[in-house]
C-alpha positions in Angstrom: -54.1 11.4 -43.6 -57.5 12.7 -42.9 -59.4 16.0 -43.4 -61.6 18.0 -40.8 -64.4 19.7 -42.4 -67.5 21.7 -41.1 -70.6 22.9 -43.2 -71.0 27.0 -42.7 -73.0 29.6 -43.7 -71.0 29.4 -47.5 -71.1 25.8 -47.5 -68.2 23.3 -46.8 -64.9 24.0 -46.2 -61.7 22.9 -44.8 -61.1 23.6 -40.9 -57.6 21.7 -40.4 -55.6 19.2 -42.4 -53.7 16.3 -40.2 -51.1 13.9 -41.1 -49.9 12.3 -38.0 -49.2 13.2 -34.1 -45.6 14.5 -33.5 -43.7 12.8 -31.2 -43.1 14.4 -27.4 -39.6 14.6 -27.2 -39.8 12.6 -23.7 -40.9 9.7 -25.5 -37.8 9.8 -27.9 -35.5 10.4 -24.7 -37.0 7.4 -23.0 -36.6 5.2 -26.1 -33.3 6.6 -26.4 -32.5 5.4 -22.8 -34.8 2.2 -23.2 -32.7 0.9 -26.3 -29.5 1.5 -24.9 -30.4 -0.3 -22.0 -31.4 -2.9 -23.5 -28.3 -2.8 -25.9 -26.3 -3.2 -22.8 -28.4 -6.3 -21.5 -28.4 -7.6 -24.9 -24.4 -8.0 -24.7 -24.4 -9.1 -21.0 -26.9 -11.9 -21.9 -24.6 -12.6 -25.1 -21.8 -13.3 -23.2 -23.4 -15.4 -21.3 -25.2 -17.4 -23.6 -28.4 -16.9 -22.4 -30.1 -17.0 -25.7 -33.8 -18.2 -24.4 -33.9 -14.3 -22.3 -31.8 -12.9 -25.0 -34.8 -13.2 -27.4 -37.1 -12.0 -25.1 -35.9 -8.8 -24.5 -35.2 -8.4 -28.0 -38.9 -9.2 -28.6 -39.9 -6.9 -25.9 -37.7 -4.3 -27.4 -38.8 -4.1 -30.7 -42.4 -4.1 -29.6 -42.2 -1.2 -27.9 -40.4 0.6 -30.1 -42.9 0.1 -32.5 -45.8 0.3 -30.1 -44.3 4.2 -29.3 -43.3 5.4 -33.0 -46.4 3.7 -34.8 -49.6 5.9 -35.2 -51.7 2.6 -35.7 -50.3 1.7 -32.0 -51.1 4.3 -30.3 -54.4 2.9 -28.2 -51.5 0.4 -26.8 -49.6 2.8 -25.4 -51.9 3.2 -22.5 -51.9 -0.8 -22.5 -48.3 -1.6 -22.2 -47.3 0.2 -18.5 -50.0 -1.9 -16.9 -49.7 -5.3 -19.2 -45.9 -4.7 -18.8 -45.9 -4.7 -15.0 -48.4 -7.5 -14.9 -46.2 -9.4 -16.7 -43.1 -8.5 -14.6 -44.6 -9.0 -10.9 -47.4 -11.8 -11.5 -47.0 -13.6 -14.9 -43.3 -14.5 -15.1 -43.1 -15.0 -11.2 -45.7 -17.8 -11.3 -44.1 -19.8 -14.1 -40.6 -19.1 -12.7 -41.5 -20.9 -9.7 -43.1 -23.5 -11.9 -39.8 -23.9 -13.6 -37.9 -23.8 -10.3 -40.1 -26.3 -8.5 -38.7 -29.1 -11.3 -34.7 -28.6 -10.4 -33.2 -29.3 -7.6 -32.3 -25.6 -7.0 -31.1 -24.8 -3.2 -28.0 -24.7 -1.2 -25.3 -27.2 -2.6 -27.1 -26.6 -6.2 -27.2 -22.8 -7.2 -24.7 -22.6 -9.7 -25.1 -23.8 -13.3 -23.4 -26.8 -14.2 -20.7 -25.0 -16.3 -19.9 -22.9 -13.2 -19.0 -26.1 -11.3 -16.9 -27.5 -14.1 -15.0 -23.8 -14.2 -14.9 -24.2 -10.3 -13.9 -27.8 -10.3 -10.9 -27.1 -13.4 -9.8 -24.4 -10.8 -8.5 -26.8 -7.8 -5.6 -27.7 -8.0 -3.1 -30.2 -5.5 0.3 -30.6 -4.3 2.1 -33.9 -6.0 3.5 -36.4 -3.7 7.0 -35.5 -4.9 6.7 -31.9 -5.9 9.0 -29.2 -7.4 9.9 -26.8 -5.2 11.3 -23.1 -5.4 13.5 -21.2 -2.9 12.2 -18.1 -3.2 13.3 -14.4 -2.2 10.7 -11.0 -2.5 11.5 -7.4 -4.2 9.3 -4.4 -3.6 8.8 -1.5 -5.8 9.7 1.9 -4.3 6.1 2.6 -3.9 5.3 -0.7 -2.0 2.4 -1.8 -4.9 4.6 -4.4 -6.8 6.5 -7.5 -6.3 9.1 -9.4 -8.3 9.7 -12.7 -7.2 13.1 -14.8 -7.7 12.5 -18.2 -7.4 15.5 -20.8 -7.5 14.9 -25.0 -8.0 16.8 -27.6 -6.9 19.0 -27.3 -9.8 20.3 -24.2 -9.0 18.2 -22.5 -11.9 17.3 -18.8 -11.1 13.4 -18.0 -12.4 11.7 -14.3 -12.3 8.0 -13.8 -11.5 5.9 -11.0 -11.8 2.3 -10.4 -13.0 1.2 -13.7 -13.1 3.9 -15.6 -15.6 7.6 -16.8 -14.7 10.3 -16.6 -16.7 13.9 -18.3 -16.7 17.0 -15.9 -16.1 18.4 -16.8 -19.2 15.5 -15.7 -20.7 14.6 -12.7 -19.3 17.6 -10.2 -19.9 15.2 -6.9 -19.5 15.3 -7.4 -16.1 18.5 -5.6 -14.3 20.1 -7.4 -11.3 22.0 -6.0 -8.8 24.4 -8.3 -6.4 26.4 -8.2 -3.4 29.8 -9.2 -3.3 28.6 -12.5 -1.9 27.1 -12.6 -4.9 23.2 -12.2 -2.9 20.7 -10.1 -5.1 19.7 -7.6 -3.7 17.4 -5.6 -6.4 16.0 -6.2 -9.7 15.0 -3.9 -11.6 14.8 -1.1 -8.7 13.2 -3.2 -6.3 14.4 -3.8 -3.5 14.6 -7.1 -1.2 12.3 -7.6 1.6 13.7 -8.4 4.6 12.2 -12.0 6.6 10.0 -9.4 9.2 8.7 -7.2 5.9 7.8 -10.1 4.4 4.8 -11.1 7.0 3.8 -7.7 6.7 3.1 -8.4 3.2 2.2 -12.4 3.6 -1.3 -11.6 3.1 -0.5 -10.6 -0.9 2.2 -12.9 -1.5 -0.1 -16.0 -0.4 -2.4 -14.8 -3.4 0.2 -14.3 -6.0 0.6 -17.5 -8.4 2.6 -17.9 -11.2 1.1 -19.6 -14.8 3.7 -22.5 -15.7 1.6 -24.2 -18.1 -2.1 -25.2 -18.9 -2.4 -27.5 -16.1 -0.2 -26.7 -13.4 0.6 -23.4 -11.2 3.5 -22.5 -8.4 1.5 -21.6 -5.5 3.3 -20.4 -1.9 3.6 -23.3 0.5 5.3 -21.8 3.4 7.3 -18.4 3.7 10.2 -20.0 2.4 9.1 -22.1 -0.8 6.9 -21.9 -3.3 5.7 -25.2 -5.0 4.7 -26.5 -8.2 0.8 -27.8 -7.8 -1.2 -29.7 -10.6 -4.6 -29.4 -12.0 -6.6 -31.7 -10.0 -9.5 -32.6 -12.3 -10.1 -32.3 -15.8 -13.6 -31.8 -17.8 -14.3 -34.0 -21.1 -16.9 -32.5 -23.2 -17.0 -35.3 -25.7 -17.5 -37.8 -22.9 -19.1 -35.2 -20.6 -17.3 -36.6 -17.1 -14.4 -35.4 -14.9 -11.4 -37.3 -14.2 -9.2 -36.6 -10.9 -6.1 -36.3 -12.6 -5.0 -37.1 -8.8 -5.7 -40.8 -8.6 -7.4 -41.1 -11.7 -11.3 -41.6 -10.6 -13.7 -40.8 -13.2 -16.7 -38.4 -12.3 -20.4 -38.2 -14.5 -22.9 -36.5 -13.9 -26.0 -37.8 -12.0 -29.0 -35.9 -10.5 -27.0 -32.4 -10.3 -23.6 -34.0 -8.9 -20.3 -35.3 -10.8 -20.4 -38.8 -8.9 -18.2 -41.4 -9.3 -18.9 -45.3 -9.8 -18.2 -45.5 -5.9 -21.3 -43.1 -5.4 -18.7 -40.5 -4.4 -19.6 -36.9 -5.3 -18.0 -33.7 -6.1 -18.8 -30.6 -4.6 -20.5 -27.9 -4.9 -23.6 -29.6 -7.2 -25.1 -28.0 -10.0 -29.0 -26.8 -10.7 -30.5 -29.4 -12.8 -33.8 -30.7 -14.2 -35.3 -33.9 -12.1 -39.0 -33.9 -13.3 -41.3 -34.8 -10.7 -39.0 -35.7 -8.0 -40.2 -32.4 -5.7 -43.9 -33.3 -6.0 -43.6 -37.0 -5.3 -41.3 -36.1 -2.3 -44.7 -34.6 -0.7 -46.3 -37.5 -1.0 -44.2 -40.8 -1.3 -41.2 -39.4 1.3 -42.8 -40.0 4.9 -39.9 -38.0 6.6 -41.6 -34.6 4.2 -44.7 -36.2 3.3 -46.3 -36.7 7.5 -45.1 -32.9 8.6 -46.3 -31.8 5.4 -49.9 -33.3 5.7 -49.8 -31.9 9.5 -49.1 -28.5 8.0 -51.8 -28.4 5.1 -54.8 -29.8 7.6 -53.8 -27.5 10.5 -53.9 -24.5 7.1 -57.3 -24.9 6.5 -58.3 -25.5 9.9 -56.9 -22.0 10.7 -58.4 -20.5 7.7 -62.1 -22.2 8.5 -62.1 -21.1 12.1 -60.6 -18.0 11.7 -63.5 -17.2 8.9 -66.1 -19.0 10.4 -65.0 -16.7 14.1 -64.8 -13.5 12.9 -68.3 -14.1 11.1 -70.0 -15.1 14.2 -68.5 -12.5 16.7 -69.1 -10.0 13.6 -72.9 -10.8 13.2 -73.3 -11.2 17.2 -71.7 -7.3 17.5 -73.6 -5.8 14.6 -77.0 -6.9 15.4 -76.3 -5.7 18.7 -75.1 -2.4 17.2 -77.8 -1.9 14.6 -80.1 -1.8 17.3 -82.4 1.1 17.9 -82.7 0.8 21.3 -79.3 0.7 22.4 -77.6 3.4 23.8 -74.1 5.0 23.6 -74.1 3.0 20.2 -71.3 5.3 18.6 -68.8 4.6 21.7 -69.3 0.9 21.5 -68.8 1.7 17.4 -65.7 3.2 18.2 -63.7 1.3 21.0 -64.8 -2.1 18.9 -63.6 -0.7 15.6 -60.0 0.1 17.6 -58.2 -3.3 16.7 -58.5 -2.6 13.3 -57.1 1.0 13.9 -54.2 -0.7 15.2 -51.4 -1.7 12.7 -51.5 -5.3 12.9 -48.0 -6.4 13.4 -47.8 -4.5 16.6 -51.5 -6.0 17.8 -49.6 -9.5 17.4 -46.6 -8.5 19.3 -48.3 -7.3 22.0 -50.1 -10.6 22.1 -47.6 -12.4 22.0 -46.4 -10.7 25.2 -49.7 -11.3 26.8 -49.6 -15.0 26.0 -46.0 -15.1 27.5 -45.7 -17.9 30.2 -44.1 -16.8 32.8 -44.8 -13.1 32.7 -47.6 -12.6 30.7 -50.9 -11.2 31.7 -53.0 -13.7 30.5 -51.3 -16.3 32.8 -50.8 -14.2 35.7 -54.7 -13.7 35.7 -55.3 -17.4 35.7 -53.3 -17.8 38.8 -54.9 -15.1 40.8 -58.1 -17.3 39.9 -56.5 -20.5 41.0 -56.2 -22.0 37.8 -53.0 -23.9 36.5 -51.3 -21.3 33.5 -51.5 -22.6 29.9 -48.1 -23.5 28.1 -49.4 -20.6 25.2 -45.8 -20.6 23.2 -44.7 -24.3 23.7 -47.4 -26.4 23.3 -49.1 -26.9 20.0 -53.2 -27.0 20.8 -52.4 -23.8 23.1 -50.9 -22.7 20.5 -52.8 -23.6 17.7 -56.0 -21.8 19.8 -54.2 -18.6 20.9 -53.3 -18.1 17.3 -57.3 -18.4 16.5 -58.1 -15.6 19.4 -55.1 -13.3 18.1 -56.6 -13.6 14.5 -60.6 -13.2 15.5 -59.3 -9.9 17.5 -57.9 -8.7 14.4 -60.2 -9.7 11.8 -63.7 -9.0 13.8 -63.8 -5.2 13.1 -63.8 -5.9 9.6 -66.8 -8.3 9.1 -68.3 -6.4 11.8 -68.3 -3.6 9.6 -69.3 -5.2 6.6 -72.4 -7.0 8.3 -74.2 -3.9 9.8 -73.6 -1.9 6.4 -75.6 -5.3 4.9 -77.9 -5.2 7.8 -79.1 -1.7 7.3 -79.9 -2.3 3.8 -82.0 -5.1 4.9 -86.0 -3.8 4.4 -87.2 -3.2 7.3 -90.9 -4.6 6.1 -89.7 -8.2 5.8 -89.4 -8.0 9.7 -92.8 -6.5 10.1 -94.4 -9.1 7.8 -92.7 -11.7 9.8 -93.8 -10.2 12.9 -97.6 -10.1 11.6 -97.0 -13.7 10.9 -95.9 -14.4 14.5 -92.1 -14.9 13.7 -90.1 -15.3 16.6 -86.5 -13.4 16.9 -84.6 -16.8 16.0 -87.0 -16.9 12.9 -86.8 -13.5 11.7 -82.9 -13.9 12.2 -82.5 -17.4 10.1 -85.0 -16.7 7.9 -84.7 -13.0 7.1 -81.2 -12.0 8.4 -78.9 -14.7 7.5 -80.0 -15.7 4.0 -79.8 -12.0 3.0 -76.5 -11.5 4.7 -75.0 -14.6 2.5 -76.0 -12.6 -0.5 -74.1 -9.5 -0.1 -71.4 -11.3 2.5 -70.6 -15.0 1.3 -68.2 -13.5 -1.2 -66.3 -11.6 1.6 -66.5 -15.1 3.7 -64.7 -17.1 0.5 -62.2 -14.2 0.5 -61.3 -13.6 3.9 -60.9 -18.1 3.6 -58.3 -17.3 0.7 -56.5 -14.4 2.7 -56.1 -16.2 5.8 -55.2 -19.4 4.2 -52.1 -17.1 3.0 -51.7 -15.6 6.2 -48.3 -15.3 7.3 -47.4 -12.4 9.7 -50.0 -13.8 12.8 -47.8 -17.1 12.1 -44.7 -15.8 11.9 -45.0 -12.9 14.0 -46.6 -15.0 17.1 -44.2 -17.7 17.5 -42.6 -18.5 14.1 -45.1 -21.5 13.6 -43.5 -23.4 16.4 -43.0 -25.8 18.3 -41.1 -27.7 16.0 -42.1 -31.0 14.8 -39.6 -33.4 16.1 -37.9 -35.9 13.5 -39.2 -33.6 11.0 -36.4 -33.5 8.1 -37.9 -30.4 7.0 -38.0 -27.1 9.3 -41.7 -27.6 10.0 -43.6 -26.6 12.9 -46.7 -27.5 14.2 -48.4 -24.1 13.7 -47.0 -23.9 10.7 -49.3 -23.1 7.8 -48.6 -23.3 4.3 -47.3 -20.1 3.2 -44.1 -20.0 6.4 -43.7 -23.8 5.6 -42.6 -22.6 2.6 -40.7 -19.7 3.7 -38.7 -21.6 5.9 -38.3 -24.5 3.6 -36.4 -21.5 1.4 -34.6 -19.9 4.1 -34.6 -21.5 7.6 -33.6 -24.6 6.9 -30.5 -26.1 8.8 -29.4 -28.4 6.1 -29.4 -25.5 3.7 -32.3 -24.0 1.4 -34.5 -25.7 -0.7 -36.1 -23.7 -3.4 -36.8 -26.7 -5.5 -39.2 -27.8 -2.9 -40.7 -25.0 -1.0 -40.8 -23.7 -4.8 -43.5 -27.1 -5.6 -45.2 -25.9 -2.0 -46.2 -22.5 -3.3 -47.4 -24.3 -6.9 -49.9 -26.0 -4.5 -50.8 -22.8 -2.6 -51.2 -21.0 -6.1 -53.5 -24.1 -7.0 -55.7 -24.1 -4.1 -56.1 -19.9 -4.2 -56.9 -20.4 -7.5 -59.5 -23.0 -7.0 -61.3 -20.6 -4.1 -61.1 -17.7 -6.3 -62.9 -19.6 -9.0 -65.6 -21.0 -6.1 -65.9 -17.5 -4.9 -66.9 -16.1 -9.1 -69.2 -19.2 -9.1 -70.9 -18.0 -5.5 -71.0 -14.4 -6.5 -72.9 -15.2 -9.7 -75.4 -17.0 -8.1 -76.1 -15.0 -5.4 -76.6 -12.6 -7.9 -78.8 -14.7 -9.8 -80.6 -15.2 -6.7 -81.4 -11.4 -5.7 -82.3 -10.8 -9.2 -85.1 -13.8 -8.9 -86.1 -11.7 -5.9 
């Protein structure tokens, strides 16, 4: 509690008297909403006994209950939208794909190894001498039930519906109605489908099984017979392996399969911890390791030339544009500011169509000059260097801009000192223009490195980083670059995806951006040291 005072004419006295803020009924209805979601994902996670994320959101619950209904919170109110989403989108994805780049998670291995026992303990098989059951259909009136008489080779008479069979003799709620041929031909009100009503309903009746005891179920064979089929495999917790109940093989678990002391596994496999393995495969495996080295050099050779292009075109066109002299200036300003205008995904499709070799206009122009077309798609230095011209068309307008907004801050009597002093152009241009333009550009130059190091869409969009690598055993092409390595390591893989590993690829790409963005602090700082020498 505090007091508001003011001093007036007849001294002090008491303006207002506070005790606490009152709470906005919006915040009571979102907490209301908050906690019950949270009650709900709180049983869902309880169920599943996923007590690590279970604690967490209780965690996160209670602090933001108490972050909302506590007065000495109330600065963090402001705090916890932005720190929350932070969280959500950058923190927990980066050690989530820390986590996931130490399993073997990917196709064949997605499901937790207690889902693969509960799918394995699901399979069943036919015995080599099994029981079978003749078997004749009732319909309810309404066509949404069965009943199902089934009759062994012993003459005994069984009734199934809802899942469980039941002996005759067992069962006397159930009414049957016979012929005088003694036939049945209703139980209960249901009448008896006829041999062409029952492939009408086959569909159903191949799904309906009957429960005969813990580890064995009477499953249709043909539209005749039903058949008495076994549990085929059998988990033991205290000696955690599987035994094939059919010919008695034991099963343990090794690297994220049950496998057998034959090497024989069991599928599907199960997500698993295996350490290292995903990072050594980059370097020790030669069949990953070779396209993977291709990929990373041919990266930062993109990146460098890509950086190191659209700075020289951008300095060529700015000092040209910056000139006093020139005229029509705000023409040439506009047309060569008109790629970046452009969205670029549609700039890089129609590129692609201009690269195209047999009806593009790039190549059709060569061969009106007699020369021999270029192979722009399909092979991997024409490639490689049509991907650096789409890239410096798209980036140029940017640094472009960037340089002549540095280059008019430049004072003008540094040029006129230099010219006093005899300077030539190439002088005034290294000495004067350059170093000055590293001060307020380098930063841009490290950035642009880390955004086109990352750069996916020209990739992808051009030619999907192809041409292949042949006798690659991952998808890699050899335009690749890191970032749709690891895209198609996830998802365009023909032996299935790899998360695991394209996972341990983006840990490196996370590395390295990290790395530049820690160069580029380091390079800001002392440029800035620098001008403030000058």
């Amino acid at each position: 509690m505090f007091w508001v005072v003011y001093r007036g004419e007849g001294g002090y006295r008491l303006l207002s008297s506070w005790q606490g803020r009152s709470k906005h009924p919006w915040t009571i209805l979102f907490l209301c909403l908050f906690d019950a979601l949270t009650l709900w994902g709180a049983i869902l996670l309880l169920n599943d006994r996923n007590y690590l994320y279970l604690f967490f959101l209780l965690i996160t619950a209670i602090s933001i209950n108490y972050i909302y209904l506590s007065e000495k919170c109330y600065p963090l109110r402001y705090i916890l939208p932005g720190t929350f989403f932070m969280f959500l989108l950058v923190v927990y994805p980066i050690f989530y794909n820390i986590y996931i780049s130490f399993t073997n998670y990917g196709t064949g291995h997605i499901l937790s190894k207690e889902q693969v026992i509960q799918k394995l303990e699901e399979r069943y098989y036919i015995p080599s001498k099994p029981e079978e059951y003749y078997f004749t259909v009732f319909k309810s009136p309404d066509g949404s039930k069965f009943i199902l008489a089934l009759e062994d080779d012993k003459g005994q008479l069984y009734l199934g519906e809802n899942g469980e069979i039941i002996l005759r003799s067992n069962s006397p709620e159930y009414f049957i109605k016979r012929n005088h041929e003694g036939t049945i031909n209703s139980i209960n009100g249901y009448e008896k489908l006829t041999k062409k009503e029952l492939f009408k309903y086959l569909s159903i009746l191949q799904g309906i099984e009957f429960i005969k005891n813990q580890d064995s179920v009477i499953r249709m064979k043909d539209t005749s017979t039903y058949v008495l089929c076994r549990k085929q495999y059998q988990y033991l917790p205290q000696n955690d392996k599987i035994i094939d109940n059919k010919n008695n093989k034991e099963y343990r678990p090794v690297d994220g399969f049950f496998t057998s002391s034959e090497g024989e596994k069991l599928l599907p496999g199960y997500k698993t911890y295996i350490g290292w393995q995903n990072y050594f495969k980059l370097i020790t495996d030669r069949s990953i390791a070779t396209p993977f080295l291709q990929v990373f050099t041919w990266t930062f050779q993109f990146a460098f030339l890509s950086v190191l292009g659209t700075f020289l075109i951008g300095v060529l066109l700015a000092i040209l544009l910056n000139d006093n002299k020139l005229l029509f200036k705000r023409l040439y300003r506009t047309l060569l500011i008109l790629p970046y205008a452009i969205p670029g995904f549609i700039s890089i499709l129609i590129w692609r169509g201009l690269f195209n070799e047999e009806f593009g206009v790039i190549n059709n122009i060569l061969k009106a000059l007699s020369i021999s077309p270029f192979s722009w798609l399909t092979d991997a230095t024409c490639t490689k260097l049509a991907l650096v011209l789409v890239n410096l068309w798209l980036g140029y307008p940017y640094m472009m801009l960037i340089i002549l907004g540095s280059l008019q801050s430049i004072n003008k009597t540094l040029y006129e000192a230099a010219a006093i002093d005899g300077a030539s152009g190439w002088q005034k241009f290294s000495h004067i223009t350059l170093p000055l333009l590293l001060v307020s550009v380098g930063p841009l130059l490290i950035s642009s490195f880390a955004y086109n190091f990352n750069n996916y869409s020209v990739i992808y969009l051009f030619n999907k980083g192809r041409p292949p690598m042949i006798g690659a055993d991952t998808p890699a092409g050899k335009t690749d670059i890191l970032i749709t390595y690891t895209y198609r390591l996830a998802f365009e893989t023909g032996q299935g995806a790899d998360f695991g590993l394209a996972s341990t690829v983006t840990i490196l790409i996370f590395i390295i951006t990290a790395i530049i963005t820690q160069v580029n602090f380091g390079f800001t700082g002392a440029l800035e040291d620098v001008k403030g020498n000058d």
